[in-house]
N, C-alpha and C positions, 0 to 999 in steps of 0.2 A: 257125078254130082255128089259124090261124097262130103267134099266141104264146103266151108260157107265161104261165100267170095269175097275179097276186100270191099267191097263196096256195100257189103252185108251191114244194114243198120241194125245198132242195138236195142232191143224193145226191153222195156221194164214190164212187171205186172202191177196192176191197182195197189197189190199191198206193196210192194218194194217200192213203188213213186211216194204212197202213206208215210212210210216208213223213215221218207229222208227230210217228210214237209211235216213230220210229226202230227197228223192229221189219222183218222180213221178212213179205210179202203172207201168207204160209200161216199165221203166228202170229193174224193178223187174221183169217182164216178159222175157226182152232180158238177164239178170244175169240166166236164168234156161235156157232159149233158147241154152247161151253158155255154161253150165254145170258147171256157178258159183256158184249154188244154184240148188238144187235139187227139184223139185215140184211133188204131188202126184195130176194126174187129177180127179177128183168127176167124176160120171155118168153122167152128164148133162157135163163135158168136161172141165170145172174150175180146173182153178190148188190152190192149196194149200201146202203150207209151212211150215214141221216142224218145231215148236215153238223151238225145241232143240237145232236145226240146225243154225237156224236163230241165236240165241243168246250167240251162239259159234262164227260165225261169226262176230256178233255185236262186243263182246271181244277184237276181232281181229284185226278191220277197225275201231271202233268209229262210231259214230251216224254220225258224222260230216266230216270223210274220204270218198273220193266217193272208189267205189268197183272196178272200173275199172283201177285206178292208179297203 
């Protein structure tokens, strides 16, 4: 199990999701808080962001739309 497998989804972090909705990492935290965005927790309790997800959404709102309008 060296590598990751094709079917390996890409996760983002709070700031790299931040970063592309031009928004602050904690905005992105309360968007999954309220179930506007979905996060998978890590073992150590970290949420992380389907890249899929995300850029569906991007789609959607624009880089430059806030998410909560």
């Amino acid at each position: 199990m060296a590598g990751r497998s094709p079917e390996a989804e890409l996760l983002l972090t709070p700031a790299e999701v931040a970063a592309l909705f031009r928004v602050d990492p904690k905005t992105v935290t309360r968007w999954a808080k309220a179930g506007k965005l979905s996060c998978i927790r890590t073992l150590g309790g970290h949420r992380r962001y389907r890249a899929d997800e995300v850029q569906a959404l991007l789609e959607i709102q624009g880089p430059t739309k806030p998410l909560e309008h």
